[in-house]
N, C-alpha and C positions, 0 to 999 in steps of 0.2 A: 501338633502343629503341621502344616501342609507345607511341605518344599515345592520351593518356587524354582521355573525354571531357570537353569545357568546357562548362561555360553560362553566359554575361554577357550583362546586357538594358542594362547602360548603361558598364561599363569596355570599352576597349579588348582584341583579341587579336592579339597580339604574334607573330611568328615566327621563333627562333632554333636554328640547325643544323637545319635542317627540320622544328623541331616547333613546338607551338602551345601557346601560355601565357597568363593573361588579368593582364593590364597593373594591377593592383588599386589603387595609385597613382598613375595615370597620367601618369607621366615619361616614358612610352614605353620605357623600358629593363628587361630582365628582372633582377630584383631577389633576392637568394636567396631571400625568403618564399614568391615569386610561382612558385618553381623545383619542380616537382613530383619530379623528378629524386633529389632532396637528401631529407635524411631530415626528420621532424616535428621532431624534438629541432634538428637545424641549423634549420629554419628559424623554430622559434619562437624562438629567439634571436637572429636578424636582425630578426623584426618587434618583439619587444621594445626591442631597441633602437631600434627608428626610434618607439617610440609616447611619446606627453608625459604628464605626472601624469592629465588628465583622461580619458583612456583606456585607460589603467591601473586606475584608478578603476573604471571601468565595468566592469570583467575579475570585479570581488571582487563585482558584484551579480546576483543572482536573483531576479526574483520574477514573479506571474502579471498576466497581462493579459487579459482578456473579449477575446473574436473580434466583427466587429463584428453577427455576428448575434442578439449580446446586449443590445446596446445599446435602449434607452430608445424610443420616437416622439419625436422631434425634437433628438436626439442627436448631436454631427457624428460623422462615419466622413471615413474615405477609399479610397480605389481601392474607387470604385463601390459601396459601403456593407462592403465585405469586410473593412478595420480601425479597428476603435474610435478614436474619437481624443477619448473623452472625459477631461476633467481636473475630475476631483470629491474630495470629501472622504468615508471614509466610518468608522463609528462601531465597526462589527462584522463581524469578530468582537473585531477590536483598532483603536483609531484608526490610520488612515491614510489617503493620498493618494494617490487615482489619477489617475499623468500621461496623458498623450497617448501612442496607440505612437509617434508620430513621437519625440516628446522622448525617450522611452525610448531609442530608436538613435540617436537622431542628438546630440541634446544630453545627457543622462545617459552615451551611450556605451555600454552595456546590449546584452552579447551572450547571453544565457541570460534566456529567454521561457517560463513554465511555462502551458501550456494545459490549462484544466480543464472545457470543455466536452463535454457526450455531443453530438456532432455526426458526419455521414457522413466518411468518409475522404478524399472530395473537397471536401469543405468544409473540412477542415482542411490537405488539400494546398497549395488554392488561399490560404490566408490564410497561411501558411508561407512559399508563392512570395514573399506582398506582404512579408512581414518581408522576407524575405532582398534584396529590390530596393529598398528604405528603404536595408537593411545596405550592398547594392552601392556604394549612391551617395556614402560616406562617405570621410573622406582616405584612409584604407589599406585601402578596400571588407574590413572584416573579417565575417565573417558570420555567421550567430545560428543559437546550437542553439535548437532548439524541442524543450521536455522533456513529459511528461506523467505522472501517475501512469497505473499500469494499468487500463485501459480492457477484460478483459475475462475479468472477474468479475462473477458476478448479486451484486445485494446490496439485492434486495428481494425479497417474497414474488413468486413468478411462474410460471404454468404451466407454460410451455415456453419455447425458443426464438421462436419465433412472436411469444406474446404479449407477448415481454422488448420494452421499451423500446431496451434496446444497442443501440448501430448497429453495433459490431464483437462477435464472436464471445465468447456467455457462457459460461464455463464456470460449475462452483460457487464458494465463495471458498475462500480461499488453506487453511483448515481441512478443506474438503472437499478439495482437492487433497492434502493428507496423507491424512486419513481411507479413500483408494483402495488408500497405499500401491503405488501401481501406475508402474514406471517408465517408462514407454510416455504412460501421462498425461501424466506430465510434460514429456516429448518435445512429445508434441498439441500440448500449454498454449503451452509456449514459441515453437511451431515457428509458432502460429498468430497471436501474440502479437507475433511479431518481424515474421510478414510485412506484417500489418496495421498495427504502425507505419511500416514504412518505406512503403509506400502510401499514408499519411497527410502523409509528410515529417517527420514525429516520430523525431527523432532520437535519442532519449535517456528513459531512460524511470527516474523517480523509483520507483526498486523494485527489490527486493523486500524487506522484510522480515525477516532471519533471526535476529532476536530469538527468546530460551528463553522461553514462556511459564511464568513461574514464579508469580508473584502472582495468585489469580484471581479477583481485583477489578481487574485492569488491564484499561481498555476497549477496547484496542487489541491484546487479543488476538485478534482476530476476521480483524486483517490479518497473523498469524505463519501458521508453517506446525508450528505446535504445540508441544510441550514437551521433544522428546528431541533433543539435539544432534544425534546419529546422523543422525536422519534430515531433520533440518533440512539439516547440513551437505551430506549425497549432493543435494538439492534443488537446495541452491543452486549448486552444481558444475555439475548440470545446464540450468540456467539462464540463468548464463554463461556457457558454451560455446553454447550455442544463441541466443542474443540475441546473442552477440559475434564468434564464431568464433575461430580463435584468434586474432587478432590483429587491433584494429580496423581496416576500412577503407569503401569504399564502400557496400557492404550490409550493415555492421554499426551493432546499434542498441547504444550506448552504456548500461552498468548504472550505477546510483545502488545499493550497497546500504545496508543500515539496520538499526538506529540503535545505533552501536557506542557504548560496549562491551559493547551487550545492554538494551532498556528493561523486560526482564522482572522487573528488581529492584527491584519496585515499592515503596514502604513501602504496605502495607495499601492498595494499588488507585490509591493519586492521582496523576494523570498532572501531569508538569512543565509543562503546559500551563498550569497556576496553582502559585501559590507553595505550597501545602500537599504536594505533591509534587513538589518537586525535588529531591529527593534518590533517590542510587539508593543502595540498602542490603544489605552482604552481610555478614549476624550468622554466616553458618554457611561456617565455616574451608574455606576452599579451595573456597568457591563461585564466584568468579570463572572462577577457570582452568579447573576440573571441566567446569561448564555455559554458562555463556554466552560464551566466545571463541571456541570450539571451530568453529560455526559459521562465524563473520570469518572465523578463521585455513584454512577449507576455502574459502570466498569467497577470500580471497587470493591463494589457492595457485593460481586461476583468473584471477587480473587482471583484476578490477571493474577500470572507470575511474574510479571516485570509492566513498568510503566517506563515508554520513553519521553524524556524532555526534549520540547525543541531547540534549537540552536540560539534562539532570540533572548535579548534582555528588554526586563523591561524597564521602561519608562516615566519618570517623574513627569519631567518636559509636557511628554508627548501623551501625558493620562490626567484624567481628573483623579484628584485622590483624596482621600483614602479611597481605594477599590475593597468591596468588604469581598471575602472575612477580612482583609488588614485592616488595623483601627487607625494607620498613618501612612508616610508614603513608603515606598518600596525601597528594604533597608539597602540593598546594593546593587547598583544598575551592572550585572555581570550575566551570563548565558547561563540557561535555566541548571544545565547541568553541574556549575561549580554554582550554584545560589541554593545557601543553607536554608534561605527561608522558605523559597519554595521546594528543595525536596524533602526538606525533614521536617520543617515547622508546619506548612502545611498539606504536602502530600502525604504522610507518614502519620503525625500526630495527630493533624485537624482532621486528616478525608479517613484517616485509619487504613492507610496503604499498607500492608505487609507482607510485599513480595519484594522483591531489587529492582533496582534504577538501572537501566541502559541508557548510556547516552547516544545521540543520533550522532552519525558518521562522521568524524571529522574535528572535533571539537577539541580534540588536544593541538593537532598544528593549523588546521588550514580556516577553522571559524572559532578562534576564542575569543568571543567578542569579549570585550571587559576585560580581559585576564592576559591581553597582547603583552604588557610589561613584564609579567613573572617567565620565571625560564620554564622549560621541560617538565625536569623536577617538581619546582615549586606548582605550577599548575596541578600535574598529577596529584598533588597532597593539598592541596585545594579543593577539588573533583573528592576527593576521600573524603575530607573535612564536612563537604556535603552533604552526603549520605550518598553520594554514585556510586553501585556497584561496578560496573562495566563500561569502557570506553571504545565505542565502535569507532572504526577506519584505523587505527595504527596497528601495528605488532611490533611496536616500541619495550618491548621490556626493560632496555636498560634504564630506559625514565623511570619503571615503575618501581624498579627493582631499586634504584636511590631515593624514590622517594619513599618507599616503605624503610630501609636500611638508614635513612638519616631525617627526614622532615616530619612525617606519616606517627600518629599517636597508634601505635601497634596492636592497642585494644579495640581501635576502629579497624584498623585493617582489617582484623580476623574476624572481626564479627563481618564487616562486606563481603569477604571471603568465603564464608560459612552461608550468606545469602545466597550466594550464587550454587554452591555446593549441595545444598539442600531441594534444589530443584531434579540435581541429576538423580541425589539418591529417590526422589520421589517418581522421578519416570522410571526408574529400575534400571538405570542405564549402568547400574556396578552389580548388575546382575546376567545381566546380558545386553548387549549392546548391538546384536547383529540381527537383520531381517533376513527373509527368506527371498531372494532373487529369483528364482524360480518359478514363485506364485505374484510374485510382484506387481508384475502388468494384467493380474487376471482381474479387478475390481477396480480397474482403472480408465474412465471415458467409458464405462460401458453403453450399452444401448439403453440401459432404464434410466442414466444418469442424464446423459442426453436429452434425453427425453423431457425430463423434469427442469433442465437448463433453457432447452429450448422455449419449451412454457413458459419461465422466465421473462427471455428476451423477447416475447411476443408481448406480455404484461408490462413490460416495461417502457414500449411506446405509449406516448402521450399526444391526443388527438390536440392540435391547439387553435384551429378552425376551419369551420366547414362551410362555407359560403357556397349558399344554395342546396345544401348538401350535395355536393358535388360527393362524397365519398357518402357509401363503397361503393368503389366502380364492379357495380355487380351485370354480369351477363349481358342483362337489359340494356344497361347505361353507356355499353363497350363494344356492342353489337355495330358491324360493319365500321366500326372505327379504327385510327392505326396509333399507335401507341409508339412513345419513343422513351425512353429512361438514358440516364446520365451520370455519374457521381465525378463531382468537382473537388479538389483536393489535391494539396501539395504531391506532388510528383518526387519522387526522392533521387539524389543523385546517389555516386555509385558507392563513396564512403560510406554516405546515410543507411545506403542496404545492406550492407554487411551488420553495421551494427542490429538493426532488424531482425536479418536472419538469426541471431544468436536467440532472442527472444522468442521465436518461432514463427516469424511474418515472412514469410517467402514469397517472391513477385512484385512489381513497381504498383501502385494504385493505378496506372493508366493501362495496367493489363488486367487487374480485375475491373476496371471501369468498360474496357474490350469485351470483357466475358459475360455481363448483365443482361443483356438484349439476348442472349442466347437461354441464360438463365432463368429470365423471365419466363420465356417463350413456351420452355421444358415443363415451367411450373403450371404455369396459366397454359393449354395448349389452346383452347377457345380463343384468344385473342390473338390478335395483327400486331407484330413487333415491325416497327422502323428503327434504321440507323439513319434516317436523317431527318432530322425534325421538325425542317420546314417541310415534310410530305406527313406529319402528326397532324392528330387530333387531342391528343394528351400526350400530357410530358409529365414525367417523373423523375423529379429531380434531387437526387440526394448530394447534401452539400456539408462538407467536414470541414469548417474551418480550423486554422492549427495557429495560436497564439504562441509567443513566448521560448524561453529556453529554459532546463529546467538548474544548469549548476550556472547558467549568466546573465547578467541582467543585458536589460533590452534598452535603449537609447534613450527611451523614452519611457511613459508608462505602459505597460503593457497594452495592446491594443484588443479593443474588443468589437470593431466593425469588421463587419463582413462583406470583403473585397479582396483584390485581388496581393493586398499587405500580408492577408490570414491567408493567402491559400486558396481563395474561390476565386474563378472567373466570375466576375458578375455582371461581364458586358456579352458572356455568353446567355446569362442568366435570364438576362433583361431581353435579349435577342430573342432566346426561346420565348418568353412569354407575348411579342411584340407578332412572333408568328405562329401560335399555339392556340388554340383556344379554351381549354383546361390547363392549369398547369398546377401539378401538385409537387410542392416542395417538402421535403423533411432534411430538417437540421438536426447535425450531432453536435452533444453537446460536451464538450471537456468542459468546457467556462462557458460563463451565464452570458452568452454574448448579444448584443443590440440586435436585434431584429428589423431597424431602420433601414427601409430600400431592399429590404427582403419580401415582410409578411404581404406589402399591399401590391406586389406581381403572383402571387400565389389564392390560386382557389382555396386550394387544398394543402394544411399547416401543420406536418406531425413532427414531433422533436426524439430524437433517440438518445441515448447514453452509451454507444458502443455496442448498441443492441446488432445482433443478425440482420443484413440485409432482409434477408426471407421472410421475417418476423415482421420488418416492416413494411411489404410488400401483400402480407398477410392480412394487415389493420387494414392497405389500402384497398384490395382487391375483398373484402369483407369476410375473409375465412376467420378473422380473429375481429371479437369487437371490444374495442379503445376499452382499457379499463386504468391506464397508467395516469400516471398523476405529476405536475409538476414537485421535482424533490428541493428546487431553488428557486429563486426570482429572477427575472429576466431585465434588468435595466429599458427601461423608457426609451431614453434617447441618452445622448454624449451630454448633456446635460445634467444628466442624472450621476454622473462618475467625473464631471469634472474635477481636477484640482488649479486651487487657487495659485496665485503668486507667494503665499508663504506656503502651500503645501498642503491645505485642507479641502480635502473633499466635500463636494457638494450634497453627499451619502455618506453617514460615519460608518468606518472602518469597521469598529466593531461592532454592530448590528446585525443583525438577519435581515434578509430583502422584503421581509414580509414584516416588520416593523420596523423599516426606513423611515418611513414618511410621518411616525409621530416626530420626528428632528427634523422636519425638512420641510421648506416653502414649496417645493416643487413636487411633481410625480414622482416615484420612484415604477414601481413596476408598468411596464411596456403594456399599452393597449390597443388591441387591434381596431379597425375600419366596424367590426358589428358589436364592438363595446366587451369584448373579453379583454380579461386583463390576466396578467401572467404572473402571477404568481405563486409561492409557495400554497402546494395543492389543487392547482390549477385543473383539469383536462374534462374535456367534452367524451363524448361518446355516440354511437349511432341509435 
């Protein structure tokens, strides 16, 4: 048999029948946990058995911890300023307490670290190592997944690669990765995605999304891969096999998917984030099974290592039922994560789930929907009773630690416990747990990756009209003319930038809006840039509207016209085209927003997804020809998204925008002045 490599900085390495094993307990004696030999399933039931309530406890917590390069001036750290070891209180986005990393591993017990810094790959290597030699030093040296959301997706305004903030490789967001339609991208995406965590030591990556976007006033469509099961599902296939391989082990980056059983079933937009939307709503018969499992159960069929539940309960009230597979209504209106029926009845037994449940952030104190009456405790053994492995946002052990110790049926305990445990012995992480800093940053954003991103974000523009074929403004069509460009967009104040900066967006948008006329200029050198646009002949106008808030609701329903409510002047908008005579507009897209008092001052109609400025500057000036495709539907008008005086929308909720209008007297998808209509699949080309 072949020895595997070890790495321990402070247990013992042990050597029996000629092989090498690292002593994690150190009795000196090789122990079946310690047995690399033996399967994950055997040996997470040896360490469960050897482990006491208190770290047990620690098994069911998730939550994030600042790197210590975040910390404060005069802040303690440890190992050489590299981990925070502050213990503060903090207000927002929700009251809580932040421990010490140390406490976190060592006294909490706390093996699952969610890291949300934009930092180099080597800096996250190196503070990975320090968790995992905190983890070494503990009674049964158990050791810590370090998780991250995806880390690379652009998801501000931004030139190019270059100028992005990212430290790891941007493509467009997860909307433009539909919008390409191109399965090769997706490959890139993943392939570049997977290498770059594990270079990082980021084991495990909180993603992907394969939510139906159906509601489209939900804010968090922006992180789906758009509205058609279809093609969410082959997505997500692709995905998992590429982040996972088939079977986890040393080089494999462990999936989180999300947020079953679909958070697209919005009621009119409010996300479960606050109490006005926790509810998930399926008025129209057989929309459960039709659209939103469809993708899970393709996710499944590839062995995610965990599935996360959303926050939402659902619905008698507010569904037609029976929703199939159930054959009646929906046994207990409580958040997906303490409901037996949906995690165990049918994510588990019906979809044949068999990885662990993570629950989404928050669900013990700040969103139990359903479950507000039961205490701490009783929740926690509830959440158990479920089938939840893991509870993101707290590092509450002492809840967990009584509800295992007095409520919690002990043979469930340990079997969730073992779920979880089973994943680590499969990435090999109780064989070695430390990456190489050193070579870290060598495979990380390189120039072929780039490259392949870049291509991307160029396919990911969608031409959505061309009146007279005004585009591409090629040579011929631009000759002795003056050209003026603009990007319209919420301006940030100075709180707002900081937070930014952490994610890696550096600079106000009214300084990268400063910076385009020069940018252009440098790109295009043949053509006439103007800063002022009544001396144009063309204007190019890129316009970001910004709806919404993502932890509060908004006063009203979220809005989806484009003015100056979203973020866009549009009396500049209307100005330039009053004194322009081409005016080409391109909208980004987070949400499928109305296009009303937009498309008909616009020659020229492209929609981005957080694609690269350049890219789409490229569709317009003709270096790239339009191949992208609409990934959602675009509402008609404010008609099409009305809600009534009891609260029903004129578009059901849970639908896809491309089959709205079988339920509906009215239009649903927006159609422009020469008869295109915008919907899913949509885009022209030259």
């Amino acid at each position: 048999m072949k020895q595997v490599a070890l790495g321990s900085r402070h247990k013992q390495i042990i050597e029996v029948d000629g092989l090498q094993f690292r002593d994690l307990n150190g009795d000196g004696q090789l122990n079946p946990y310690e047995d690399w030999r033996l399967s994950a399933e055997e040996r997470a039931a040896d360490l469960v058995s050897r482990m006491n309530s208190r770290e047990k406890a620690g098994m069911f917590l998730i939550n994030d911890k600042p790197m210590g390069i975040s910390v404060e001036e005069g802040e303690p750290t440890s190992f050489n300023g590299i981990i925070s070891e502050v213990d503060k209180d903090h207000e927002k986005p929700v009251k809580t307490h932040e421990y010490p990393t140390t406490t976190m591993i060592k006294d909490l017990q706390m093996r699952h670290i969610i890291v949300r810094e934009n930092a180099k790959a080597s800096q996250h290597a190196e503070w990975a190592n320090a968790l995992q030699e905190i983890a070494e030093d503990s009674r049964l040296g158990i050791p810590v997944v370090v998780l991250s959301n995806s880390k690379n997706e652009n998801a501000s305004p931004t030139f190019n690669g270059q100028t992005s903030g990212g430290n790891f490789t941007q493509y467009p967001g997860t909307l433009g990765i539909a919008a390409t339609q191109d399965d090769q991208v997706v490959a890139d995406f993943a392939e570049a995605g997977h290498e770059e965590f594990l270079a990082a030591n980021i084991r495990k990556g909180y993603m992907y999304m394969v939510d139906t976007a159906t509601d489209p006033r939900w804010f968090r469509t922006s992180g789906t891969f758009g509205e058609n099961p279809e093609q969410i599902s082959k997505i997500a296939k692709q995905l998992i096999k590429e982040y996972q391989g088939d079977q986890l082990d040393e080089d494999s980056i462990a999936l989180t998917i999300k947020h079953f059983p679909g958070g697209g079933a919005r009621e009119n937009g409010f996300d479960p984030h606050y109490a006005e939307g926790k509810f998930n709503v399926y008025p129209t018969p057989g929309s459960l099974e039709k659209y939103h499992l469809p993708p899970f159960q393709a996710a499944i069929d590839e062995n995610p290592s965990s599935i996360m539940p959303y926050y939402a309960i659902p619905s008698n009230d507010k569904s037609a039922t029976p929703q199939a597979p159930f054959t009646g209504e929906f046994e207990e209106e409580i958040a997906f994560a303490y409901n037996k029926q949906f995690v165990t009845d049918l994510l588990r037994n019906q979809m044949g789930f068999k990885g662990y449940v993570n629950s989404d952030t928050g669900v013990l104190n700040s969103m139990a929907w359903g479950a507000e009456n039961l205490s701490l405790p009783e929740r926690a053994a509830k959440i158990m009773a479920a089938g939840t492995n893991i509870v993101s946002g707290t590092t509450d052990a002492d809840t967990f630690q009584e509800a295992i110790e007095n409520l919690a049926d002990p043979a469930q305990v340990d079997k969730l416990v073992q779920g979880t445990l089973i994943e680590l012995f499969q990435l090999a992480l109780f064989e070695n747990p430390y990456a190489d800093v050193a070579t870290a940053d060598d495979n990380v954003n390189t120039l072929e990756k780039r490259t392949k991103a870049y291509q991307a974000h160029q396919k990911s523009v969608v031409l959505l009209k061309n009146e007279n074929n005004v585009l591409p403004l090629t040579e011929d069509k631009v000759a002795g003319k003056k050209i003026y460009v603009d990007l319209l967009t919420k301006v940030y104040n100075e709180e707002e930038l900081k937070a930014r900066e952490k994610s890696g967006n550096f600079g106000n948008t009214d300084e990268i809006a400063a910076a385009l006329p020069g940018q252009l200029q440098d790109k295009f050198p043949h053509i006439q840039v103007v800063t002022d646009y009544k001396a144009a002949d063309i204007a190019i106008l890129l316009l970001e509207p910004i709806s919404g808030s993502y932890f509060e609701a908004t006063d009203g329903y979220l809005d989806l016209a484009i003015h100056k409510e979203t973020n866009v002047d549009m009396d500049k908008v209307r100005d330039v085209a009053a004194h322009v005579d081409q005016v080409i507009i391109n909208v980004n897209f987070d949400l499928p927003f109305v296009l009303e008092g937009v498309e008909e001052l616009a020659d020229g109609l492209t929609a981005s997804f957080n694609s690269f400025i350049e890219a789409i500057f490229d569709v317009h000036f003709g270096n790239y020809k339009p191949t992208g495709k609409l990934p959602i539907t675009l509402p008609a008008n404010q008609a099409a998204i009305a809600v009534d005086e009891n609260g029903i929308c004129a578009s059901p909720n849970d639908v896809p925008g491309y089959d709205k209008e079988k339920y509906m007297d009215i239009p649903y998808a927006y159609e422009d002045k020469q008869g295109g209509k915008y919907t899913y699949g949509f885009g022209l080309t030259y």
